[in-house]
C-alpha positions in Angstrom: 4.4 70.3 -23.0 4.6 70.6 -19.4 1.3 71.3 -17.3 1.8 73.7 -14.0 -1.0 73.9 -11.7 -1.6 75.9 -8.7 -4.3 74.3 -6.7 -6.4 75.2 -3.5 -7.1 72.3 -1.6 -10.0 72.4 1.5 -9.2 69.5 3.5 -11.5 68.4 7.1 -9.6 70.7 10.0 -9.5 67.0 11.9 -7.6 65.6 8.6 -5.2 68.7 7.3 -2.2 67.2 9.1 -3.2 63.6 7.0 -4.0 65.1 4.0 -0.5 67.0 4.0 1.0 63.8 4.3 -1.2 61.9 1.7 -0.4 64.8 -1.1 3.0 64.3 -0.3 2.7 61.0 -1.8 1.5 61.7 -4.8 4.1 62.1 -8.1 4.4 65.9 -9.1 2.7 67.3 -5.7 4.0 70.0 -3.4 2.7 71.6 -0.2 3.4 75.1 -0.1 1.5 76.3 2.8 -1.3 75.5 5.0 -4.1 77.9 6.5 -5.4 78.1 10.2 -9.0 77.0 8.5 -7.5 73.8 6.5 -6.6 75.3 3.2 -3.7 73.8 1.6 -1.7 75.9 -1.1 -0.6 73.3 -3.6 1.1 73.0 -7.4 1.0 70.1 -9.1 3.6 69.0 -11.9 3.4 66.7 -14.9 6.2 63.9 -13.7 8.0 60.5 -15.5 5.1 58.6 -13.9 2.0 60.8 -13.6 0.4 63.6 -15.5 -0.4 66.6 -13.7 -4.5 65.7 -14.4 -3.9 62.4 -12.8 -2.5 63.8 -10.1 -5.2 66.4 -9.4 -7.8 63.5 -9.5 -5.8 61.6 -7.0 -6.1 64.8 -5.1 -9.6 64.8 -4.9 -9.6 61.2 -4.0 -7.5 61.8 -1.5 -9.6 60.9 2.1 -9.9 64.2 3.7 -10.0 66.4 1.3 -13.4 68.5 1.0 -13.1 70.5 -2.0 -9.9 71.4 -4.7 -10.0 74.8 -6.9 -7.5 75.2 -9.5 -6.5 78.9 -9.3 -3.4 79.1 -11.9 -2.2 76.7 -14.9 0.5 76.7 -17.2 1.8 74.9 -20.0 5.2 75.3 -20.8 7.1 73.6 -23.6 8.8 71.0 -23.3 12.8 72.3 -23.4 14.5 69.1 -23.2 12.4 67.8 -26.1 13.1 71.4 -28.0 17.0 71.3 -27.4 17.3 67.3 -28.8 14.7 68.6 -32.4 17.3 71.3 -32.6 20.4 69.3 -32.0 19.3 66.6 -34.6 18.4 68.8 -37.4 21.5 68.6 -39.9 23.3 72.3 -40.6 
Protein backbone atom coordinates (compact mmCIF):
# COMPACT_ATOMS: atom_id res chain seq x y z
CA UNK A 1 0.00 0.00 0.00
CA UNK A 2 0.93 3.47 -0.71
CA UNK A 3 -0.08 6.30 1.87
CA UNK A 4 -1.03 9.89 0.18
CA UNK A 5 -1.35 12.72 2.48
CA UNK A 6 -2.39 16.21 1.96
CA UNK A 7 -1.12 18.30 4.84
CA UNK A 8 -1.56 21.95 6.06
CA UNK A 9 1.48 23.10 7.55
CA UNK A 10 1.47 26.70 9.83
CA UNK A 11 4.98 27.73 9.81
CA UNK A 12 6.47 31.26 11.97
CA UNK A 13 5.80 34.15 9.01
CA UNK A 14 9.77 35.06 9.94
CA UNK A 15 10.56 31.16 9.11
CA UNK A 16 8.08 30.20 5.93
CA UNK A 17 10.85 30.84 3.40
CA UNK A 18 13.16 28.15 5.83
CA UNK A 19 10.66 25.88 6.41
CA UNK A 20 9.90 25.63 2.53
CA UNK A 21 13.36 24.76 2.12
CA UNK A 22 13.61 22.32 5.20
CA UNK A 23 10.39 20.27 3.79
CA UNK A 24 12.05 20.19 0.68
CA UNK A 25 14.52 18.01 2.28
CA UNK A 26 12.57 15.59 3.50
CA UNK A 27 11.97 12.07 1.30
CA UNK A 28 8.31 11.99 -0.17
CA UNK A 29 7.57 15.91 0.54
CA UNK A 30 6.28 18.48 -1.79
CA UNK A 31 5.40 22.24 -1.59
CA UNK A 32 2.51 23.01 -3.37
CA UNK A 33 1.79 26.47 -2.37
CA UNK A 34 2.34 28.95 0.24
CA UNK A 35 -0.19 31.54 1.90
CA UNK A 36 0.38 35.38 2.56
CA UNK A 37 -0.19 34.29 6.46
CA UNK A 38 2.50 31.23 6.44
CA UNK A 39 0.36 28.30 5.46
CA UNK A 40 2.13 25.84 3.46
CA UNK A 41 -0.08 23.37 1.18
CA UNK A 42 1.89 20.14 1.38
CA UNK A 43 1.39 16.11 0.33
CA UNK A 44 3.54 13.78 1.59
CA UNK A 45 4.35 10.34 -0.14
CA UNK A 46 5.46 6.89 1.20
CA UNK A 47 9.23 6.74 -0.56
CA UNK A 48 12.25 3.84 -0.96
CA UNK A 49 13.66 5.43 2.24
CA UNK A 50 10.78 6.92 4.31
CA UNK A 51 7.19 6.21 5.11
CA UNK A 52 4.79 8.83 4.61
CA UNK A 53 4.16 8.80 8.87
CA UNK A 54 7.91 9.33 9.27
CA UNK A 55 7.91 12.00 7.15
CA UNK A 56 4.97 13.82 8.65
CA UNK A 57 6.73 13.57 12.10
CA UNK A 58 9.87 15.08 10.59
CA UNK A 59 7.46 17.70 9.51
CA UNK A 60 6.53 18.60 12.82
CA UNK A 61 10.03 18.56 13.91
CA UNK A 62 10.91 20.67 11.49
CA UNK A 63 12.20 24.21 13.33
CA UNK A 64 9.62 26.65 12.29
CA UNK A 65 6.82 24.96 11.91
CA UNK A 66 3.89 25.91 14.35
CA UNK A 67 1.19 23.61 13.78
CA UNK A 68 0.53 20.58 10.83
CA UNK A 69 -3.23 19.39 10.00
CA UNK A 70 -3.74 16.56 7.83
CA UNK A 71 -6.68 17.46 5.64
CA UNK A 72 -6.75 14.42 3.00
CA UNK A 73 -5.24 10.67 3.00
CA UNK A 74 -5.16 7.94 0.79
CA UNK A 75 -3.96 4.56 0.54
CA UNK A 76 -3.64 3.15 -2.72
CA UNK A 77 -2.39 -0.30 -3.62
CA UNK A 78 0.58 -1.08 -4.33
CA UNK A 79 0.57 -1.63 -8.49
CA UNK A 80 3.95 -2.66 -8.97
CA UNK A 81 3.65 -5.25 -6.29
CA UNK A 82 0.00 -6.30 -7.93
CA UNK A 83 1.44 -6.59 -11.59
CA UNK A 84 4.62 -8.92 -10.32
CA UNK A 85 1.59 -11.43 -7.99
CA UNK A 86 -0.18 -11.50 -11.26
CA UNK A 87 2.78 -12.18 -13.50
CA UNK A 88 4.12 -15.03 -11.28
CA UNK A 89 0.91 -16.89 -10.86
CA UNK A 90 1.29 -19.99 -13.42
CA UNK A 91 -1.77 -20.10 -16.30
Amino acid sequence: MMNVCGVLVHARPDRVNSVEAMLAEIPGVETHGQSDNARLVVTIEDTETMSAMDAMSAVNRTDGVVATALVYHEMEPDLDAQTSATEEKPC
